[in-house]
MIDOSE-1310 file (N, C-alpha, C; in nm, 2 decimals, decimal comma, always signed):
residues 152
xxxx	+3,62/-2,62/-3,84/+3,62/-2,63/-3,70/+3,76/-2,64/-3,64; +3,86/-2,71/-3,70/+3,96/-2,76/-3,64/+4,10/-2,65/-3,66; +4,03/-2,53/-3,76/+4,10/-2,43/-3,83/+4,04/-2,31/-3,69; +3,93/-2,35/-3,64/+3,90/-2,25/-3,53/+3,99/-2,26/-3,44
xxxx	+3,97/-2,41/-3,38/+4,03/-2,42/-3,22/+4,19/-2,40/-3,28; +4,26/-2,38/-3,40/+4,41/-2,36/-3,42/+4,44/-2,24/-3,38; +4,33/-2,13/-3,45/+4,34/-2,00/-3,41/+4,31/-1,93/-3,31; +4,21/-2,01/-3,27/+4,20/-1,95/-3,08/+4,32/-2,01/-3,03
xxxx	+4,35/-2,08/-3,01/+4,52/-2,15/-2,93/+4,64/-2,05/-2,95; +4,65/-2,02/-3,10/+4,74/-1,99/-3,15/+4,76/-1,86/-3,15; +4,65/-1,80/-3,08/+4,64/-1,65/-3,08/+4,64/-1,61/-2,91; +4,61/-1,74/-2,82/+4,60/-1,70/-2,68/+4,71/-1,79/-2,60
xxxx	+4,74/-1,85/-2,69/+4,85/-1,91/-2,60/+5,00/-1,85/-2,60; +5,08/-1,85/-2,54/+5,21/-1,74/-2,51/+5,32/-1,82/-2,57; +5,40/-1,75/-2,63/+5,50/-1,85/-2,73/+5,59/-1,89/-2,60; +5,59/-1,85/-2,48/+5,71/-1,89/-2,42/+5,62/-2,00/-2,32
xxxx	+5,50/-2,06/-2,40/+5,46/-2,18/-2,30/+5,39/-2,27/-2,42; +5,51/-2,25/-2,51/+5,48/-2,36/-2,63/+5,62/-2,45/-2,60; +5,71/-2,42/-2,52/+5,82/-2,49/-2,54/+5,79/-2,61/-2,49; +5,80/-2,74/-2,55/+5,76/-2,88/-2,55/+5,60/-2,90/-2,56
xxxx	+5,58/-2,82/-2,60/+5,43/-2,82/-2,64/+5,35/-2,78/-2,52; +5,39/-2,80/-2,42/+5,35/-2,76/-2,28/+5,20/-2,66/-2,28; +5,22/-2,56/-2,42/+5,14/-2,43/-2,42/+5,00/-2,52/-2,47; +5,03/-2,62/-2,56/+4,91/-2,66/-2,63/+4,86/-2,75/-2,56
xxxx	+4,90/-2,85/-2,46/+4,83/-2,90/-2,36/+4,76/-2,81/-2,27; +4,78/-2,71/-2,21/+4,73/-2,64/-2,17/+4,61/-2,56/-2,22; +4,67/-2,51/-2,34/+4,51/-2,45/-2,42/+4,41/-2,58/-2,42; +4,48/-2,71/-2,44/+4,35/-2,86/-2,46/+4,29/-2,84/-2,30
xxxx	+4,35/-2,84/-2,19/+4,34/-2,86/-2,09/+4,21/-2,72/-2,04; +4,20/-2,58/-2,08/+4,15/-2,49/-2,06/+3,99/-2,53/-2,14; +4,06/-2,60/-2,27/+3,93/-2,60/-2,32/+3,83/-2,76/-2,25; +3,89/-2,81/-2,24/+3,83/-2,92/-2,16/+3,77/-2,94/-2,04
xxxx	+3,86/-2,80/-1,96/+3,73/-2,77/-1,82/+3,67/-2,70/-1,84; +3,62/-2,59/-1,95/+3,55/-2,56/-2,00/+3,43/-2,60/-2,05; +3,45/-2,74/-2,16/+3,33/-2,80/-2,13/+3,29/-2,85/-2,09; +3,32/-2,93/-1,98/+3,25/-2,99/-1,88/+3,19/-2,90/-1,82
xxxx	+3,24/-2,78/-1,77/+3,14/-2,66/-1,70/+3,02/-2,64/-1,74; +3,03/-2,64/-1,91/+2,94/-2,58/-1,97/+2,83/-2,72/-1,98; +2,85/-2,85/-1,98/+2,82/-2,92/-1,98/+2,71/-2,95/-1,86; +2,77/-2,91/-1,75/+2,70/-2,92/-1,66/+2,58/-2,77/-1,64
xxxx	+2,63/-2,67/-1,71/+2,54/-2,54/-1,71/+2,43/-2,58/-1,79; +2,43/-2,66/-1,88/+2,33/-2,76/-1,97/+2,26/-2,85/-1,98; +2,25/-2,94/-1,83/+2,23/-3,04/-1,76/+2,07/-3,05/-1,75; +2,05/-2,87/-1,73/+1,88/-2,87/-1,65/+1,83/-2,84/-1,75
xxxx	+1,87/-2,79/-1,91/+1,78/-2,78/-1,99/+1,78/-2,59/-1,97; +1,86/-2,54/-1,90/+1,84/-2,44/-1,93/+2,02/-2,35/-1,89; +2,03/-2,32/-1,96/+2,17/-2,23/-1,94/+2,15/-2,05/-1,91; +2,15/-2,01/-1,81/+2,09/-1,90/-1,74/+2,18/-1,81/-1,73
xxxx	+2,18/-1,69/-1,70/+2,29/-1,61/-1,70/+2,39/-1,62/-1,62; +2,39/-1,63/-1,48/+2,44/-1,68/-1,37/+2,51/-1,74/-1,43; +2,45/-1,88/-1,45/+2,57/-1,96/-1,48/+2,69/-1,94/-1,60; +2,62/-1,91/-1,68/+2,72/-1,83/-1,81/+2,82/-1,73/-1,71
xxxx	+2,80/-1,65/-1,61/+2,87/-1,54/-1,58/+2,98/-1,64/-1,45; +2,91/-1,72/-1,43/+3,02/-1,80/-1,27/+3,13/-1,89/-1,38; +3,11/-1,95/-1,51/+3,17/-1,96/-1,58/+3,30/-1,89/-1,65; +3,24/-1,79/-1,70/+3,29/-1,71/-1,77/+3,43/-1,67/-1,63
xxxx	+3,35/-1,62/-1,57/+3,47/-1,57/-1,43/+3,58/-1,65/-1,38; +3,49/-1,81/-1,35/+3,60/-1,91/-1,30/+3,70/-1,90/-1,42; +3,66/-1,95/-1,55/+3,77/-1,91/-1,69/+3,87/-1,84/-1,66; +3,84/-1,69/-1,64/+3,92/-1,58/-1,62/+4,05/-1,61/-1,50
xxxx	+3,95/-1,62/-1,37/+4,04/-1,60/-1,27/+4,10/-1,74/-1,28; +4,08/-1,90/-1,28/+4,16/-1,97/-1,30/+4,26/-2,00/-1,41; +4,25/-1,92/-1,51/+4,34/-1,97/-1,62/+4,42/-1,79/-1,67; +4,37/-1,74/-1,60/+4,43/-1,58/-1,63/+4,42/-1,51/-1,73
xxxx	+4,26/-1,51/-1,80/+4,20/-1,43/-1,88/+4,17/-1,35/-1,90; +4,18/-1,27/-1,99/+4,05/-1,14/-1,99/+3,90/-1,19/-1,99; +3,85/-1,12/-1,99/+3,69/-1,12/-1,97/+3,68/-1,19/-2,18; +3,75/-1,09/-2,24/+3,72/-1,13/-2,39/+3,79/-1,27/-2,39
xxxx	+3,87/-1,30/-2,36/+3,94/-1,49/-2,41/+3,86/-1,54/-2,32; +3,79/-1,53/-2,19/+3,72/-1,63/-2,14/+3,59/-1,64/-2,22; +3,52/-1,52/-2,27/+3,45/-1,55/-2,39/+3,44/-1,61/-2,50; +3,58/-1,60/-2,54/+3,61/-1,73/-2,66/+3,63/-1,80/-2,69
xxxx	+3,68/-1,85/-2,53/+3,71/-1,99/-2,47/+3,61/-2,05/-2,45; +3,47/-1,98/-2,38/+3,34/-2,02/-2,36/+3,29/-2,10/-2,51; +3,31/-1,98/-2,61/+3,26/-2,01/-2,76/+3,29/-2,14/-2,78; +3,44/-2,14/-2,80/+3,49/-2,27/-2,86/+3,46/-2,39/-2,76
xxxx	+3,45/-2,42/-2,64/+3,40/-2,51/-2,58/+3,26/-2,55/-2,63; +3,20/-2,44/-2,62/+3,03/-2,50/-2,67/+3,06/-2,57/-2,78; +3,12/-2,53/-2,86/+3,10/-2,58/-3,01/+3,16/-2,76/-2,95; +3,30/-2,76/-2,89/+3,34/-2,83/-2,87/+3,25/-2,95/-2,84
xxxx	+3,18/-2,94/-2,69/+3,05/-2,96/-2,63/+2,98/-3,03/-2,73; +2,92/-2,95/-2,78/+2,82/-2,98/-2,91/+2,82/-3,15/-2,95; +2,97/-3,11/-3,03/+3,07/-3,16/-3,13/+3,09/-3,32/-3,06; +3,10/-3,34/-2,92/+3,15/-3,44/-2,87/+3,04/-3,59/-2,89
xxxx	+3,12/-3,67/-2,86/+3,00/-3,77/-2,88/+3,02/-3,83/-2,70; +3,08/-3,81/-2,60/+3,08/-3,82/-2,50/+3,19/-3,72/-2,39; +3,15/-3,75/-2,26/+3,23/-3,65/-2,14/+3,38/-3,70/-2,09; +3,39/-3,78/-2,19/+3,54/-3,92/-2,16/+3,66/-3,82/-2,17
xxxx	+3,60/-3,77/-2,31/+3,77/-3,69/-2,39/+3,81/-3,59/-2,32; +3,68/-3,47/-2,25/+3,71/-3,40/-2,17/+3,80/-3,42/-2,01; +3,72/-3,57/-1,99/+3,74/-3,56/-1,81/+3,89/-3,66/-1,82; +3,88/-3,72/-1,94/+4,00/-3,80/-1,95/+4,12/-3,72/-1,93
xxxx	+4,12/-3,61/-2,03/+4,24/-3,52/-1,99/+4,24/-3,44/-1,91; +4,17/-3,44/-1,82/+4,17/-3,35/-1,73/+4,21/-3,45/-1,58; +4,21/-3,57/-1,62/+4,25/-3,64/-1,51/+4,40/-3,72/-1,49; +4,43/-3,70/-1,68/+4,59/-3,70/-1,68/+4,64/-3,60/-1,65
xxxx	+4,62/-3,48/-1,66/+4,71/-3,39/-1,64/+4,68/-3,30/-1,50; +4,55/-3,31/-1,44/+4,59/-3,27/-1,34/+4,57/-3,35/-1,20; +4,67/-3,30/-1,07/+4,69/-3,35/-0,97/+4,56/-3,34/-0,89; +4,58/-3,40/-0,79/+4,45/-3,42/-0,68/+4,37/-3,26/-0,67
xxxx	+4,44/-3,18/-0,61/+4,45/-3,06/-0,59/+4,35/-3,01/-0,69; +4,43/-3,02/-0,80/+4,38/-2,91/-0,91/+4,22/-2,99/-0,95; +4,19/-3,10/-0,93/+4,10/-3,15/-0,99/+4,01/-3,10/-0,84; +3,99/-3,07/-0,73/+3,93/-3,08/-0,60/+3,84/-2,90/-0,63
xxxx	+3,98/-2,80/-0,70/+3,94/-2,67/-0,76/+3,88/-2,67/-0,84; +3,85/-2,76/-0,95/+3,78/-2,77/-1,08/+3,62/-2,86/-1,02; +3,64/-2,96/-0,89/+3,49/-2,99/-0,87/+3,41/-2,87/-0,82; +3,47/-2,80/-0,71/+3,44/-2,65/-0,64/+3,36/-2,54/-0,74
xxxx	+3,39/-2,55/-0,85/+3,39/-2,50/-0,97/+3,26/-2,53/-1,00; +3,27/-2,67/-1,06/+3,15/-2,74/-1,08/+3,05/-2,71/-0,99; +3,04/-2,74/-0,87/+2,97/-2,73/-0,77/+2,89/-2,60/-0,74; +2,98/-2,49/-0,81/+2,92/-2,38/-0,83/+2,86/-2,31/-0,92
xxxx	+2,88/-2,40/-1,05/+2,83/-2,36/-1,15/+2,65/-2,48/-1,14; +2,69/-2,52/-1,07/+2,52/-2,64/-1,09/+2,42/-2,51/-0,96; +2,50/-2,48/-0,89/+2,41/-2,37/-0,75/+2,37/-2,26/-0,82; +2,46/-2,20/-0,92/+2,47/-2,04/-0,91/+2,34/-2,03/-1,01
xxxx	+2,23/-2,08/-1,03/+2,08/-2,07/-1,05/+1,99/-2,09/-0,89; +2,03/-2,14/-0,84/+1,98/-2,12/-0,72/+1,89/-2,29/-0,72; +1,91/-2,37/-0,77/+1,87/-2,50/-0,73/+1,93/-2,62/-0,76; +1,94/-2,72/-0,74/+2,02/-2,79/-0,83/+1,94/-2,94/-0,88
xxxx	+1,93/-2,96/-0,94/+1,81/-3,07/-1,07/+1,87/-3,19/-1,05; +1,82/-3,31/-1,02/+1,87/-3,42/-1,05/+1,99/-3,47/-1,15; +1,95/-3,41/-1,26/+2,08/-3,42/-1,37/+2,16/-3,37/-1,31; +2,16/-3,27/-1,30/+2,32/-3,18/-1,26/+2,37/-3,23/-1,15
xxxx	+2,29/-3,33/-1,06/+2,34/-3,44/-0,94/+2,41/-3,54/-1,03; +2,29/-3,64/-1,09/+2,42/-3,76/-1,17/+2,53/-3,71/-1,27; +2,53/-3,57/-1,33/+2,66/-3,53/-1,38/+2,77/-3,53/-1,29; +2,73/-3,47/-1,15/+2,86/-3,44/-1,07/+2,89/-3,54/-1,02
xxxx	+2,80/-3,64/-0,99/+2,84/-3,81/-0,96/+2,97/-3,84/-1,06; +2,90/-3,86/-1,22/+2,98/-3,91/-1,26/+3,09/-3,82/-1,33; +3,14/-3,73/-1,35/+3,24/-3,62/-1,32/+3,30/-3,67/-1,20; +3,27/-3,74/-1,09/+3,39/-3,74/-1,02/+3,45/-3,88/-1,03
xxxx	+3,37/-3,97/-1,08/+3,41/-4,10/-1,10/+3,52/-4,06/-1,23; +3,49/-4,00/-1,28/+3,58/-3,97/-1,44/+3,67/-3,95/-1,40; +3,66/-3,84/-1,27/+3,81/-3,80/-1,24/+3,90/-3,84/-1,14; +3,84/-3,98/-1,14/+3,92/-4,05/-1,01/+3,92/-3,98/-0,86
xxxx	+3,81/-3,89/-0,82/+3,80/-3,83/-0,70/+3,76/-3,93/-0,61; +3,88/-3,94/-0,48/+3,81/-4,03/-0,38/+3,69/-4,06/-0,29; +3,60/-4,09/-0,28/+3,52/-4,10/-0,20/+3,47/-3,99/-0,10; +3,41/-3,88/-0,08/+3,40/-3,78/+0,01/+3,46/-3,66/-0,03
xxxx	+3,51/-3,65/-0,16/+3,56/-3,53/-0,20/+3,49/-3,44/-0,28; +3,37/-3,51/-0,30/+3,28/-3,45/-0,40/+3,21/-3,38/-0,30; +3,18/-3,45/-0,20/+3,10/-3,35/-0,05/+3,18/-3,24/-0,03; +3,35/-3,30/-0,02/+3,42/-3,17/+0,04/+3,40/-3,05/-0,04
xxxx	+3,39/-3,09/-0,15/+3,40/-2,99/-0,30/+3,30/-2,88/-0,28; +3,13/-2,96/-0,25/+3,06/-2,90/-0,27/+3,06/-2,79/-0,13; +3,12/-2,84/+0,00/+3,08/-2,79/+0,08/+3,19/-2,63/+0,09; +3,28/-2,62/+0,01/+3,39/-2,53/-0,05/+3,26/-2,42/-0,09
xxxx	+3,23/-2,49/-0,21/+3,18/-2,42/-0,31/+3,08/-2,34/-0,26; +2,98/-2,40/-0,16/+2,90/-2,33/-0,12/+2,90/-2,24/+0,01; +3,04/-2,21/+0,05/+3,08/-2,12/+0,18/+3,10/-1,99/+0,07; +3,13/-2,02/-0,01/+3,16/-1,91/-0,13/+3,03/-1,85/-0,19
């Protein structure tokens, strides 16, 4: 497993954004909003196409992928996912390393991956609850988030 996530990094990450390691927080960081996405696409008990495809896309256009690395990125998150024994390790670093901002794009995200089935389930409500408490989102930002997500 741990010989996977070396080779997916090591093969998608750019040598000129390894300098201070910078490149490999970033691959941790890609794979970590990742599964929380996927996490939340998993919530209702059913993972649909839609949401595999609002996924896969957000991947692409937020982290600058091909269609093939956001697929492999998808891969290795699930396993990831799987693998975890809680949502801590994910949202934890995702709440060190990114700013207000970046974290407000990644609930938008969220917010879109729990719609893009066309309903949203109780679970996929207390995920995004606590997904924002994880991420230290203030009070009203999770409304703002959602109300982003769904002008889109």
């Amino acid at each position: 497993m741990l010989d996977s996530i070396k080779a997916f990094f090591s093969a998608k990450v750019k040598p000129e954004e390894v300098a201070g390691d910078r490149g490999g927080m970033d691959a941790r960081i890609r794979l970590a909003a990742c599964a929380m996405l996927l996490e939340l696409a998993h919530a209702d008990e059913e993972f649909s196409d839609e949401e595999r495809k609002h996924i896969r896309d957000a991947m692409a256009r937020h982290f600058d992928l091909t269609d093939e690395e956001a697929r492999d990125l998808m891969a290795l998150a699930e396993q990831e996912r799987q693998e975890s024994v809680d949502l801590f390790q994910f949202a934890g670093l995702i709440n060190e390393q990114y700013d207000e901002g970046q974290k407000m794009v990644l609930a938008e995200v969220m917010w879109g991956v729990v719609h893009s089935d066309g309903h949203l389930s109780g679970h996929e409500n207390y995920l995004m609850t606590k997904f924002s408490r994880l991420l230290d989102l203030r009070p009203g930002y999770l409304t703002e988030a959602k109300k982003r997500a769904l002008k889109e």
